[in-house]
C-alpha positions as a Markdown table, in Angstrom:
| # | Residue | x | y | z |
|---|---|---|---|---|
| 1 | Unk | -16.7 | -1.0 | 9.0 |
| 2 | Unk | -12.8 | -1.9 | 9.9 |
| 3 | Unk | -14.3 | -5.1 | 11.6 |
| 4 | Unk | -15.9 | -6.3 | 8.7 |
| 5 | Unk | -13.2 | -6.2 | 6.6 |
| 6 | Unk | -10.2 | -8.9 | 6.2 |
| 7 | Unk | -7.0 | -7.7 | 7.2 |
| 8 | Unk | -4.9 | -6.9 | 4.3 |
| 9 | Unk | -2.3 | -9.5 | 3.0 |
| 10 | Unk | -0.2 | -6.4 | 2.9 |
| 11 | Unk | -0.4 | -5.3 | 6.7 |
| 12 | Unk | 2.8 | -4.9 | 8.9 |
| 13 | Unk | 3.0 | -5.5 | 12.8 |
| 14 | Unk | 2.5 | -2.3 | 14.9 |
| 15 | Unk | 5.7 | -0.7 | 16.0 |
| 16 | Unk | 6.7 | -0.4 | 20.0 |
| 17 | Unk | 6.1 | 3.1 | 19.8 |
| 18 | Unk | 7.9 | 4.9 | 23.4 |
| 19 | Unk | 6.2 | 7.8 | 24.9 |
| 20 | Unk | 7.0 | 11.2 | 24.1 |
| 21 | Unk | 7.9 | 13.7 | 26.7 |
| 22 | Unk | 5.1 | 16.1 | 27.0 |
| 23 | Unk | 1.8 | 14.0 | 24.9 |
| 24 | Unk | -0.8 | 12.4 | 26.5 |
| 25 | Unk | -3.6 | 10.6 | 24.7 |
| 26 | Unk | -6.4 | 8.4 | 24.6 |
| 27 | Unk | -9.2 | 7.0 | 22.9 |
| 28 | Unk | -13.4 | 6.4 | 23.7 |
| 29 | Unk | -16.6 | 5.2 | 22.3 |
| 30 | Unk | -18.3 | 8.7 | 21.7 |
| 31 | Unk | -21.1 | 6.6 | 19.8 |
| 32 | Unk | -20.6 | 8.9 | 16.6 |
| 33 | Unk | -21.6 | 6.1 | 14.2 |
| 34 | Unk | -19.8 | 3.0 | 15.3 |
| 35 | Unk | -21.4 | 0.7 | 17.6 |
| 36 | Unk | -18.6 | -1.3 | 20.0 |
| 37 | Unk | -15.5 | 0.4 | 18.6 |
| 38 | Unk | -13.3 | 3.6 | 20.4 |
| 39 | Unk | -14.3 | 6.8 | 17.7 |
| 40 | Unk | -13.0 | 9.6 | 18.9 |
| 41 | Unk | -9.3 | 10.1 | 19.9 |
| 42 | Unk | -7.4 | 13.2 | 22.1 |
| 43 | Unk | -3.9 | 14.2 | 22.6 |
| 44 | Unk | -2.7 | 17.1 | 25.0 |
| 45 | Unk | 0.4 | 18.9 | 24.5 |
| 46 | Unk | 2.0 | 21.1 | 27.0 |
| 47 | Unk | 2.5 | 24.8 | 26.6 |
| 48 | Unk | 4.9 | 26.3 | 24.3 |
| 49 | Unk | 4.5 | 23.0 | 21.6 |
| 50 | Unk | 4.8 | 24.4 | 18.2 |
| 51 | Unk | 2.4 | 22.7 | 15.4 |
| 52 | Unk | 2.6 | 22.7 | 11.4 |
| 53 | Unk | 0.2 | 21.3 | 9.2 |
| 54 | Unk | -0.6 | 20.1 | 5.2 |
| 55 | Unk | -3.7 | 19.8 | 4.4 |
| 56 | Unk | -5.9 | 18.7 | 1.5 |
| 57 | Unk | -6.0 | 20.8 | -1.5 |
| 58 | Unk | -9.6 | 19.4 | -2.6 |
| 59 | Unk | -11.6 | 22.9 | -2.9 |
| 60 | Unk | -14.3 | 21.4 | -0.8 |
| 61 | Unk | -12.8 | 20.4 | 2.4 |
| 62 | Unk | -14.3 | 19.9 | 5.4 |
| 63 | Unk | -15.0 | 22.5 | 8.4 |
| 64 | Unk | -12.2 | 20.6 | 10.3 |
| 65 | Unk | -9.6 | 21.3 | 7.7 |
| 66 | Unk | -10.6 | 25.2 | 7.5 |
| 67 | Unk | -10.5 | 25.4 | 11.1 |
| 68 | Unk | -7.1 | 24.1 | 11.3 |
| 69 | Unk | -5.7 | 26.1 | 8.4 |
| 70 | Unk | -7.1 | 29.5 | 10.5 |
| 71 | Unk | -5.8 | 28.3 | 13.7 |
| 72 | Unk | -2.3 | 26.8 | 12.3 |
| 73 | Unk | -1.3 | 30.5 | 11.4 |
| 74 | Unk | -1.0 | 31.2 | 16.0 |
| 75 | Unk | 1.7 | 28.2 | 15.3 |
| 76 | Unk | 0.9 | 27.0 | 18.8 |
| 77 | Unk | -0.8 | 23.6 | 20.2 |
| 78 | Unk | -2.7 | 22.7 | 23.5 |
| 79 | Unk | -4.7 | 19.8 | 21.7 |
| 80 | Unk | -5.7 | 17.7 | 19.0 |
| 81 | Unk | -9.4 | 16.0 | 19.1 |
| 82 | Unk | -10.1 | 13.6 | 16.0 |
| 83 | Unk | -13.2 | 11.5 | 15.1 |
| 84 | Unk | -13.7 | 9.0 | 13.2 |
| 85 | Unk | -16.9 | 7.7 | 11.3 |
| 86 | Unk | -18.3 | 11.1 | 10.3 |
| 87 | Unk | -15.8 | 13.3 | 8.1 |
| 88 | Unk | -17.9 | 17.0 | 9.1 |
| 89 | Unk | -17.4 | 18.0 | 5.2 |
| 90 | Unk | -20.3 | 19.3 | 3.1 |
| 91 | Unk | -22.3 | 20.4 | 6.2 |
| 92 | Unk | -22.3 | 23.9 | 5.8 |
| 93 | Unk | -22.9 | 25.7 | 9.2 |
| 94 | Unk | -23.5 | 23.2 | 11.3 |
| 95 | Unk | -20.2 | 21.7 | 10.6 |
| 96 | Unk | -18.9 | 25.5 | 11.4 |
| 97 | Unk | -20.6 | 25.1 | 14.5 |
| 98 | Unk | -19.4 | 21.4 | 14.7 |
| 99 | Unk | -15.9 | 22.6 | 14.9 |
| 100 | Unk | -16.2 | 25.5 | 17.1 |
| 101 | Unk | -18.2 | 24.0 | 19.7 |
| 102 | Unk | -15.4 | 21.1 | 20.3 |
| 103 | Unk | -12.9 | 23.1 | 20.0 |
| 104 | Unk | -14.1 | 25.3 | 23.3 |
| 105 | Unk | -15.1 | 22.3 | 24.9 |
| 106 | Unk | -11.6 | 20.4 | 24.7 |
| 107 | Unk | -9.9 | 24.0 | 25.3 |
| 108 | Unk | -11.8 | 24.6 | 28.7 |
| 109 | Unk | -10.6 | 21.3 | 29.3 |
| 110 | Unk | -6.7 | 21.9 | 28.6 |
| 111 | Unk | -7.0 | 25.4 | 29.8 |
| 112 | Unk | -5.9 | 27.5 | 26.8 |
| 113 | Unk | -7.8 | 29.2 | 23.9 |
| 114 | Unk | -9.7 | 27.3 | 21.5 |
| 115 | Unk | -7.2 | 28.5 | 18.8 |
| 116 | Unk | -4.6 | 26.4 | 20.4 |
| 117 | Unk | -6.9 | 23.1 | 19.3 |
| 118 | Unk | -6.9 | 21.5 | 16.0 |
| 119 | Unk | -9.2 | 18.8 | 14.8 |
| 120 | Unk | -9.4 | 15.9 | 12.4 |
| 121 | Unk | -12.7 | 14.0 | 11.4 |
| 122 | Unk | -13.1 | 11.3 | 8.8 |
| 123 | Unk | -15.7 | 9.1 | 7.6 |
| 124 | Unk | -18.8 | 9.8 | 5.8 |
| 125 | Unk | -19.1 | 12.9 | 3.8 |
| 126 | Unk | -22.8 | 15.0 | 3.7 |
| 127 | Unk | -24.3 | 14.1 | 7.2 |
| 128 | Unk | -24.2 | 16.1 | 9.9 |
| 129 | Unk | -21.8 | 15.7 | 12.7 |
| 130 | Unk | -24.0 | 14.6 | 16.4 |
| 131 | Unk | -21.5 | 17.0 | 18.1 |
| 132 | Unk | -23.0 | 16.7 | 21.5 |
| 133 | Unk | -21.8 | 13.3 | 21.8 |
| 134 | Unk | -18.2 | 14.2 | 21.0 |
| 135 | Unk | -18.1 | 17.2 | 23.0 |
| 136 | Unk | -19.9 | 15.2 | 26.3 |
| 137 | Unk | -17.3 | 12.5 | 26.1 |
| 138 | Unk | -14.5 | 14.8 | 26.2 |
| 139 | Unk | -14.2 | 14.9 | 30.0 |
| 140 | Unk | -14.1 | 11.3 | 30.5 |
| 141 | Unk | -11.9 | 10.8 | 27.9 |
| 142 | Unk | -9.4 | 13.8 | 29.2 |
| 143 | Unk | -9.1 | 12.0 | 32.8 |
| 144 | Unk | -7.4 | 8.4 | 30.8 |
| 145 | Unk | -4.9 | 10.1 | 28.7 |
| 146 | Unk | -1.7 | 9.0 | 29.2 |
| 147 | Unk | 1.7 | 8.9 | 27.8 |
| 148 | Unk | 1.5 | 5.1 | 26.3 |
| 149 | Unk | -1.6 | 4.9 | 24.3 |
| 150 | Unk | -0.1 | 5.4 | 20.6 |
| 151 | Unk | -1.2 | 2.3 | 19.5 |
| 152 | Unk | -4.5 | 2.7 | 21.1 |
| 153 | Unk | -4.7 | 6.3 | 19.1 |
| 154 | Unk | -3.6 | 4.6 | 15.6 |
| 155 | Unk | -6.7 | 1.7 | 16.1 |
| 156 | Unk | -9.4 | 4.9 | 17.6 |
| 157 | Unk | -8.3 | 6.9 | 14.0 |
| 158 | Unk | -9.4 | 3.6 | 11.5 |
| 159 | Unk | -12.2 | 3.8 | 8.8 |
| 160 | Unk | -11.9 | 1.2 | 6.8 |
| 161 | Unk | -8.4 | 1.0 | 7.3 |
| 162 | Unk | -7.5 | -3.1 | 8.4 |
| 163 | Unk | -4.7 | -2.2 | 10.3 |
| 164 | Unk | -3.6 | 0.6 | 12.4 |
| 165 | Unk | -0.5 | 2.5 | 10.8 |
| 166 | Unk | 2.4 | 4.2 | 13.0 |
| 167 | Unk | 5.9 | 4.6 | 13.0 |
| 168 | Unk | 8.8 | 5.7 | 15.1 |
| 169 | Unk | 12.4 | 6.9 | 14.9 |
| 170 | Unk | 14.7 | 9.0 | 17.2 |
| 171 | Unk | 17.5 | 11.8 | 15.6 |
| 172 | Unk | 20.4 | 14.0 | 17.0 |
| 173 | Unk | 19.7 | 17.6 | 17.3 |
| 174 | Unk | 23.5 | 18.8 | 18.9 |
| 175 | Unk | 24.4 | 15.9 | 21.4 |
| 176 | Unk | 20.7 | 15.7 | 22.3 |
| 177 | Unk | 18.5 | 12.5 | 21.3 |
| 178 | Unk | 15.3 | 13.3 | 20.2 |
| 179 | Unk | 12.4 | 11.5 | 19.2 |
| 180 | Unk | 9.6 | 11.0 | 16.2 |
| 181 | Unk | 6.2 | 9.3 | 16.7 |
| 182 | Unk | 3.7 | 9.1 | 14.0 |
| 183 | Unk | 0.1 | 7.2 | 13.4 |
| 184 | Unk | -1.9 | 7.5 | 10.3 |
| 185 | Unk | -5.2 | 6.3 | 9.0 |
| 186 | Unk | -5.9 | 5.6 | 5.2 |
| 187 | Unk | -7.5 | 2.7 | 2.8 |
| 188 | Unk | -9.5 | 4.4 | -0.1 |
| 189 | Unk | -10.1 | 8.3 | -1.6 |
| 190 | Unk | -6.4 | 8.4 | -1.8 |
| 191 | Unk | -4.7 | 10.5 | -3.5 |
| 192 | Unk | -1.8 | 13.2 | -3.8 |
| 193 | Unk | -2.5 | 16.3 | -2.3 |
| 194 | Unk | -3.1 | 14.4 | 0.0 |
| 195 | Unk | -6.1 | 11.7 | 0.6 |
| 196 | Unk | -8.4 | 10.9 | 2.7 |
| 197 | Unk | -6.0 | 10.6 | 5.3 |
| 198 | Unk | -5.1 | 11.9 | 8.4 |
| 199 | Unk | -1.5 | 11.5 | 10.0 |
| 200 | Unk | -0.7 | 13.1 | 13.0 |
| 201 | Unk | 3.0 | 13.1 | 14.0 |
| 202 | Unk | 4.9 | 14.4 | 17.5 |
| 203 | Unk | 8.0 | 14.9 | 18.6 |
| 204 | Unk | 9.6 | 16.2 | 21.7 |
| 205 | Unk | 12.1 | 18.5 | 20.1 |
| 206 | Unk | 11.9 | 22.3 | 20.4 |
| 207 | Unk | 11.4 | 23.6 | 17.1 |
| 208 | Unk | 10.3 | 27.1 | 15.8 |
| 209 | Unk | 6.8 | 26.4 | 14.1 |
| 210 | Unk | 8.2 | 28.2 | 10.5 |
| 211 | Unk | 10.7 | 25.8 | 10.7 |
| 212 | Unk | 8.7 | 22.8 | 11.7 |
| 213 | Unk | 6.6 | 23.7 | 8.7 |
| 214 | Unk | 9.3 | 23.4 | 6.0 |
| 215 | Unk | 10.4 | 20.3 | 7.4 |
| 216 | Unk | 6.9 | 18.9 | 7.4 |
| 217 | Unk | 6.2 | 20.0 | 3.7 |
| 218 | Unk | 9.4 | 18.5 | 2.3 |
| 219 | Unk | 8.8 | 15.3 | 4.2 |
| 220 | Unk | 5.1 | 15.3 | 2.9 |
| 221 | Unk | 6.1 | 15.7 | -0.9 |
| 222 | Unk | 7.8 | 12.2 | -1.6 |
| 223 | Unk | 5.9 | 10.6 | 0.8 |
| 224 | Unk | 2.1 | 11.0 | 1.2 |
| 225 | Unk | 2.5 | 13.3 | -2.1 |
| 226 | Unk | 3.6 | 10.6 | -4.2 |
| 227 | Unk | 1.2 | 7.6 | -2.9 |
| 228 | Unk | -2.5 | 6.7 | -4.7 |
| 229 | Unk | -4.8 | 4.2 | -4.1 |
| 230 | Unk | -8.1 | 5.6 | -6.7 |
| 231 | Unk | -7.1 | 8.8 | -7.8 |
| 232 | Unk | -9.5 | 10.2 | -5.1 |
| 233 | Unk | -8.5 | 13.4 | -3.4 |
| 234 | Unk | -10.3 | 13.7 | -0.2 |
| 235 | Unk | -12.4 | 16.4 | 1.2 |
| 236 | Unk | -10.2 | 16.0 | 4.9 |
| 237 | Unk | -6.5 | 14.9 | 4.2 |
| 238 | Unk | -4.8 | 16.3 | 7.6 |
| 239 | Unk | -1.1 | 15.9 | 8.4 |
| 240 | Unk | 0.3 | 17.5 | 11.1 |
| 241 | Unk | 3.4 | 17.7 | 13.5 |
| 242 | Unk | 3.5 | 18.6 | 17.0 |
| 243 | Unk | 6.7 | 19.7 | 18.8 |
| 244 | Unk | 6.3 | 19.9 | 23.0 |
| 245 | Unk | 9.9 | 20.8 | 23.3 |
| 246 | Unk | 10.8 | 19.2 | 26.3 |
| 247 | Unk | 14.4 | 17.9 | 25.4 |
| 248 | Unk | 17.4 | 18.9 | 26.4 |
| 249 | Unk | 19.2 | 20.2 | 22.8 |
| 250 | Unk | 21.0 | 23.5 | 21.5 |
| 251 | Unk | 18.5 | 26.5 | 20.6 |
| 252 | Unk | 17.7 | 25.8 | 16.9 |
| 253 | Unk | 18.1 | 28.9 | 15.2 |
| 254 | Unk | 15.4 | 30.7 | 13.7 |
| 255 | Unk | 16.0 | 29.5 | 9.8 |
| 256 | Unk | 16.9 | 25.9 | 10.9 |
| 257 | Unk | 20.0 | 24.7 | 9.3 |
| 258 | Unk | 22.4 | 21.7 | 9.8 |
| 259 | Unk | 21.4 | 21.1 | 13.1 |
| 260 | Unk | 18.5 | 19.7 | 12.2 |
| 261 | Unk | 19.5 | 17.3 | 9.5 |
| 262 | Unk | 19.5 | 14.4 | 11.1 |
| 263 | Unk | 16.0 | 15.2 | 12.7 |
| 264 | Unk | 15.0 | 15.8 | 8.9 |
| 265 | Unk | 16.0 | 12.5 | 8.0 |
| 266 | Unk | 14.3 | 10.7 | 10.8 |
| 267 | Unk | 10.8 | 12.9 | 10.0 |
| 268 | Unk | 11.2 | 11.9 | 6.4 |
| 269 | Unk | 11.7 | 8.3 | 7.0 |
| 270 | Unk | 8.1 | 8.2 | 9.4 |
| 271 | Unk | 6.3 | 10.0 | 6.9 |
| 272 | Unk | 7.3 | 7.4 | 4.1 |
| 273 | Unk | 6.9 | 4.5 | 6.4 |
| 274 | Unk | 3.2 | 5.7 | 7.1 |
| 275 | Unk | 2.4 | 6.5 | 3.5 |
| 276 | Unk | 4.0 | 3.0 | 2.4 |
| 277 | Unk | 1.7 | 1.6 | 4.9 |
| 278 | Unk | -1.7 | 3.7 | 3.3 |
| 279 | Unk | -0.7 | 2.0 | 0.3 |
| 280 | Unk | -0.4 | -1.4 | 1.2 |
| 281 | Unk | -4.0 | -1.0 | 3.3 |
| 282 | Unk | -5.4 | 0.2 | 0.2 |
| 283 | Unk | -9.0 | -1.0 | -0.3 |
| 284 | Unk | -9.0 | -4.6 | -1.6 |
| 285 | Unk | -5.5 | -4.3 | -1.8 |
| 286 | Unk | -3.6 | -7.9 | -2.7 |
| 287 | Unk | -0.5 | -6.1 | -4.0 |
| 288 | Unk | 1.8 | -3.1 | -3.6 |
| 289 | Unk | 3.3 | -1.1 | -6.2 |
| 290 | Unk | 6.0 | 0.1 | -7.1 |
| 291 | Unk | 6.3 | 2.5 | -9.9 |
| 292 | Unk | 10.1 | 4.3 | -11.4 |
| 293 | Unk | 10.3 | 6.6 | -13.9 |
| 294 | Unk | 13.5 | 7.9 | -15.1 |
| 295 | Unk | 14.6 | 10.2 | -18.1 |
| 296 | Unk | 12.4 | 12.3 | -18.7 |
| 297 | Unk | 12.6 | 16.0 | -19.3 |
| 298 | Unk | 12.3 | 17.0 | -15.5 |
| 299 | Unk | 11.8 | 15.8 | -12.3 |
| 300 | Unk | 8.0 | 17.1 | -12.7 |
| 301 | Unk | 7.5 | 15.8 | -15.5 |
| 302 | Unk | 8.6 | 12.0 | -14.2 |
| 303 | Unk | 6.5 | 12.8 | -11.4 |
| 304 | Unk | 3.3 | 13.3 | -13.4 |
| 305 | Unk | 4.2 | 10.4 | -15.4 |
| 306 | Unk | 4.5 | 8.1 | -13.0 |
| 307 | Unk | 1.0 | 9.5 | -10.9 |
| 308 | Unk | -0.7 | 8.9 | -14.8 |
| 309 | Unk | 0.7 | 5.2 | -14.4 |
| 310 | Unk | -0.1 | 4.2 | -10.5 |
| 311 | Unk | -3.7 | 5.6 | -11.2 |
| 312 | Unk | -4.9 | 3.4 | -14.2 |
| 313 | Unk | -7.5 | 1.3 | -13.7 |
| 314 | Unk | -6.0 | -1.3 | -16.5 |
| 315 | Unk | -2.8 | -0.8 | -15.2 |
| 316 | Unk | -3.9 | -1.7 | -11.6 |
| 317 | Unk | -6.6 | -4.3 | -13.0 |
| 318 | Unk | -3.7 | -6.2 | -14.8 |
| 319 | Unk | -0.9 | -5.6 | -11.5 |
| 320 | Unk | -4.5 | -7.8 | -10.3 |
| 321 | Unk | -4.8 | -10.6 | -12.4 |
| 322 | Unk | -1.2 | -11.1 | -13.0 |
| 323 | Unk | -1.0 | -10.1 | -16.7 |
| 324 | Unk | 2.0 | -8.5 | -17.8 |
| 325 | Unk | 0.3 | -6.4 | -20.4 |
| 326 | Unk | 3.3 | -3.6 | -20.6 |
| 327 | Unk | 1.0 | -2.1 | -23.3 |
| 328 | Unk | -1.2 | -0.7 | -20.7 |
| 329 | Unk | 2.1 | 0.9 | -19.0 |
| 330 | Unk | 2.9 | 2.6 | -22.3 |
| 331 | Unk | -1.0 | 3.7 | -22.8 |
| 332 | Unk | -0.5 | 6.0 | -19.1 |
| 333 | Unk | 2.9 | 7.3 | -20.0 |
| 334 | Unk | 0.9 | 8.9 | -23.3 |
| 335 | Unk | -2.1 | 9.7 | -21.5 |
| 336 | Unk | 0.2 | 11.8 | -19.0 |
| 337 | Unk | 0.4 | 14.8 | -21.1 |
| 338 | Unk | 4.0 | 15.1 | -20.7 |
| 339 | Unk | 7.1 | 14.5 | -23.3 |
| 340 | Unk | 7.6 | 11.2 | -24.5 |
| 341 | Unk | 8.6 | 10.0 | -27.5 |
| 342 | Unk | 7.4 | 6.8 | -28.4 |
| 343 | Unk | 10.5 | 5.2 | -30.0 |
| 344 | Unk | 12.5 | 6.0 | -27.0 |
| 345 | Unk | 10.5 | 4.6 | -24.4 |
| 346 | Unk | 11.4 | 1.2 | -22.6 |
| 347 | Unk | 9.6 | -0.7 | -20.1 |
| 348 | Unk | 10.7 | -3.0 | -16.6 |
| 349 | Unk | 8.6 | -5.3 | -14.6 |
| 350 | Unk | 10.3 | -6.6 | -11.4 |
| 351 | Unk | 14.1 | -5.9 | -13.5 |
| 352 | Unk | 13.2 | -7.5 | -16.5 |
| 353 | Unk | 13.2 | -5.2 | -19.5 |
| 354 | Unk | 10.2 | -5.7 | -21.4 |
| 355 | Unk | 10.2 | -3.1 | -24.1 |
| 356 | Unk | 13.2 | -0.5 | -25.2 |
| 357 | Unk | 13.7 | 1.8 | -27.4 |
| 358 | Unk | 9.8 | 1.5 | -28.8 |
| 359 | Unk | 9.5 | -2.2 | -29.3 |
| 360 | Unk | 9.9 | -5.6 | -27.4 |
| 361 | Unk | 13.1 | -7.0 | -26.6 |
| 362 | Unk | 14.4 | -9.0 | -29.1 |
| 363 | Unk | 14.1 | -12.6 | -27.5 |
| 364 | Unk | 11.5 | -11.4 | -24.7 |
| 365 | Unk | 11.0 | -13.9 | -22.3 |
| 366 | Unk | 7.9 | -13.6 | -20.2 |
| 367 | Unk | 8.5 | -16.1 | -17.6 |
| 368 | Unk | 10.4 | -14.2 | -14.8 |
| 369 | Unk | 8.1 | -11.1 | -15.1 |
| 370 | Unk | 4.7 | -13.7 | -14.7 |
| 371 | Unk | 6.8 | -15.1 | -11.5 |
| 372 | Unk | 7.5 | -11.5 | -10.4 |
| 373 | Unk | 4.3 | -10.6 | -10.8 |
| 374 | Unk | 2.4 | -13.5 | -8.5 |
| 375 | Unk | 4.4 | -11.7 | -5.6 |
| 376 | Unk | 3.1 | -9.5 | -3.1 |
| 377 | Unk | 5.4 | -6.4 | -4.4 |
| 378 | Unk | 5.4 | -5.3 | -8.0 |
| 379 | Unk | 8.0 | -2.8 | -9.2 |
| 380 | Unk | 7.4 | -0.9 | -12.6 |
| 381 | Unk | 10.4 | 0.7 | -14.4 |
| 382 | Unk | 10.1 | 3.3 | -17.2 |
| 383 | Unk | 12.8 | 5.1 | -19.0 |
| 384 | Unk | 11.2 | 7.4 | -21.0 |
| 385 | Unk | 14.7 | 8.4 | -22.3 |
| 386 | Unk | 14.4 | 12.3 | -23.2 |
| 387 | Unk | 16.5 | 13.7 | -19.9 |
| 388 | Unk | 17.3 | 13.1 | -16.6 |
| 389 | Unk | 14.2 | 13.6 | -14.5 |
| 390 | Unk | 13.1 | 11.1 | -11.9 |
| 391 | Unk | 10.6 | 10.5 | -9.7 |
| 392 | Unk | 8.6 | 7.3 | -7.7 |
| 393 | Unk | 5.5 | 6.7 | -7.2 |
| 394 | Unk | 3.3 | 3.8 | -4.8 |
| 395 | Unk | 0.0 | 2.5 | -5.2 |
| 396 | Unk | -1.9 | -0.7 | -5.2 |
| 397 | Unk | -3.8 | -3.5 | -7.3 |
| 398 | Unk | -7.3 | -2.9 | -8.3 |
| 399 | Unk | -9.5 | -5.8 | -7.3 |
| 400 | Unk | -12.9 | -7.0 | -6.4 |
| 401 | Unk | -12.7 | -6.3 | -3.3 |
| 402 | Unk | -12.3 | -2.0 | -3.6 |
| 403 | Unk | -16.0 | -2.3 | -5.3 |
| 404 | Unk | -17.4 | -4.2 | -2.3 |
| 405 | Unk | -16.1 | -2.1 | 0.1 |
| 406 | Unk | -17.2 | 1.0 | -1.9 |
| 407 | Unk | -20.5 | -0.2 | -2.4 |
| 408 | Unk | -21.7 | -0.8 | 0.6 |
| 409 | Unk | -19.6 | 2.4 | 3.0 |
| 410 | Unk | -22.7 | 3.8 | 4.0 |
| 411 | Unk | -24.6 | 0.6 | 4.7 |
C-alpha cells in the first residue's frame, strides 16, 4: 500500500540516526501480505536493558498489545519483533497463539525467555496472522542485524505511511553523553490514547524500568496524546522505550530525580518530533495543524477543547479548501462539552483575530487569514476567556484523498 501512495507534501528528510550501544536490528520480506517490500522488522537488546511501554486504551486491542502489557510488568528486554501488513487484532486464539509462538521463536533465537520479547503488528484488522512465515524468517533475519539499520527499521514498520518517521537527540546524565533514537509509523486511525501507531524508542542509558516508565508516560501525554488525524483510536497503538545501559554515567537513583532532566528533555523532544511527523503523514494530508487554546477553566478542559476542534470534519474540510469559516471553530468549542461562554470567546487564524469577545472584529479583514491559510501550516488560536487553562493540539486537513485511501485498504 505505502508504494501506491504519493508522498506527502508534508514529509521531512530522514534523520542521520547513529547507532546505539547495545541494539542491533534489521528488516526482511516475511511475505505477510506485501509483495516486494521488507514486513517484518527485529531489534536485539543486550542483557540487563530495561523496557517501558504505553499502549492503546481501545478495549479491543490486539493479542500483540496484551502480550506486551503481561510481559512489560518483568521490566526487562532481550527483543522486539514487529510486523507490518496484518495488525493480529480481533483474532481470538489464534492471534494468542500468534503471539506466543513468535515470541519463543525469536527468544530461542536471543537466548532468554520469551517474556523478555515484546511485539508490535499493524495492518489489517480481523484476518488471521500466517505466523509460520514470520516465525521461519526469523533466523535469517537474526544473522543481518546490525547496529546501523534505523532507517531501514523506520521504512520495514510503514503501512500506509509515505514516509518513514525517526528522530534522534543525545542528553547529559552526570558528565556522561547519552543518546535517544526513535522511529514511528502512523497515517490514519489516529487518535489520542494513542493511534494506530507504533513508536519504538532506544537509548543506551541505564535507567531503572519504574523510572523509565514515568519518563515515557510524561513524554507520551503532549506528544502522541495530543495529535489526531480521524478521531480513530486504534486497536494496536504501541510505544515503547528500550534502555541497554551501556554508558558510562552516575547510578540513577531509584526515584529518578534531577539527574535525569536533561535526558527528560531530549525523550520529550523525540516523542514530539515523531508525533509532529504522524500528523503531517496523515492520510491525504495537504496541511498541518495547529490548534491553541487558552483560558479556559483548566488545563483539561483546554485540552478537551482543543481535541473537539482538531477532530471536526468541517473544521478540517474547511483547513482543506481554504475557507476561513471561524464559525465552524466556534461550533467544536460548544460541541466540547466543556465551559464556554459564548460572549467571551475569540478566535485566531495564523495571528489574525477573527472574532472576540462573541462577535467579529470590528473592521475584520479577511485577506491575511485567506493568505495564511493557502500555506502548508495552519495555526488556530482560541481564547475561550473563563481562566487560565491551556493546552495544544495537532492534526491535519481533511481531503479527498483520506476517502481513497480508506476505501480501498484492503484491496
Amino acid at each position: 500500500m505505502a508504494g501506491k501512495i504519493p508522498v506527502s507534501p508534508l514529509a521531512l528528510p530522514m534523520p542521520a540516526l547513529p547507532a546505539i550501544a547495545g541494539v542491533t536490528l534489521g528488516i526482511v520480506a516475511a511475505g505477510i501480505r506485501y509483495k516486494g517490500r521488507a514486513d517484518l522488522t527485529m531489534m536485539e537488546f543486550p542483557a540487563g536493558t530495561t523496557a517501558a511501554g504505553v499502549f492503546t486504551k481501545n478495549l479491543c486491542p490486539g493479542a500483540p498489545v496484551e502480550w506486551c502489557r503481561e510481559v512489560l510488568k518483568g521490566g526487562k528486554a532481550r527483543g522486539l519483533v514487529v510486523n507490518a501488513g496484518n495488525a493480529n487484532v480481533f483474532t481470538g486464539k489464534a492471534g494468542r497463539e500468534a503471539t506466543k509462538a513468535t515470541a519463543e521463536a525469536a527468544a530461542k533465537l536471543l537466548g532468554c525467555k520469551a517474556r523478555e520479547i515484546f511485539l508490535a503488528s499493524t495492518g489489517v484488522i480481523g484476518e488471521t496472522l500466517p505466523h509460520e512465515r514470520l516465525t521461519a524468517a526469523l533466523p535469517g533475519l537474526h544473522t543481518s542485524l546490525t547496529d546501523t539499520a534505523w532507517a531501514d527499521a523506520a521504512r520495514g514498520i510503514m503501512t500506509t505511511d509515505t514516509f518513514p518517521k525517526a528522530s534522534t537527540r543525545t542528553a547529559l546524565i552526570g558528565d556522561a553523553v547519552v543518546t535517544i533514537n526513535g522511529i514511528a509509523k502512523g497515517s490514519g486511525m489516529i487518535a489520542p490514547d494513542m493511534a494506530t501507531m507504533l513508536s519504538f524508542i532506544a537509548t543506551d542509558a541505564k535507567i531503572p524500568a519504574p523510572v523509565l516508565q514515568k519518563l515515557l508516560t510524561k513524554a507520551v501525554n503532549p506528544s502522541f496524546n495530543c495529535v489526531t488525524v480521524d478521531s480513530d483510536t486504534s486497536t494496536s497503538d504501541t510505544v515503547m522505550l528500550f534502555a541497554t545501559g551501556k554508558a558510562k554515567h552516575a547510578r540513577v537513583p531509584a526515584e529518578g530525580g534531577p539527574m535525569l532532566k536533561d535526558f527528560a528533555r531530549a525523550l520529550n523532544e523525540v516523542c514530539m518530533e515523531l508525533a509532529l511527523m504522524v500528523a503531517r503523514d496523515g492520510e491525504g494530508a495537504q496541511k498541518l495543524v495547529r490548534i491553541d487554546v487558552t483560558g479556559a477553566v483548566s488545563a483539561r478542559s483546554a485540552h478537551r477543547i482543543a481535541m473537539a476542534i482538531a477532530n471536526s470534519p468541517l473544521v478540517k474540510t474547511a483547513i482543506a479548501g481554504e475557507d476561513a469559516n471561524w464559525g465552524r471553530i466556534v461550533m467544536a468549542v460548544g460541541k466540547a462539552g466543556e465551559p464556554a461562554d459564548r460572549d467571551k470567546l475569540s478566535v485566531a487564524v495564523g495571528g489574525t483575530w477573527m472574532a472576540k469577545d462573541g462577535g467579529v472584529v470590528p473592521g475584520y479583514d479577511e485577506t491575511p487569514v485567506v493568505a495564511h491559510m493557502k500555506g502548508r501550516e495552519v495555526e488556530i488560536t482560541v481564547d475561550i476567556g473563563l481562566g487560565k487553562g491551556k493546552a495544544t493540539a495537532w492534526t491535519c486537513d481533511l481531503t479527498h484523498g483520506y476517502i481513497d485511501i480508506n476505501g480501498s485498504y484492503r484491496s
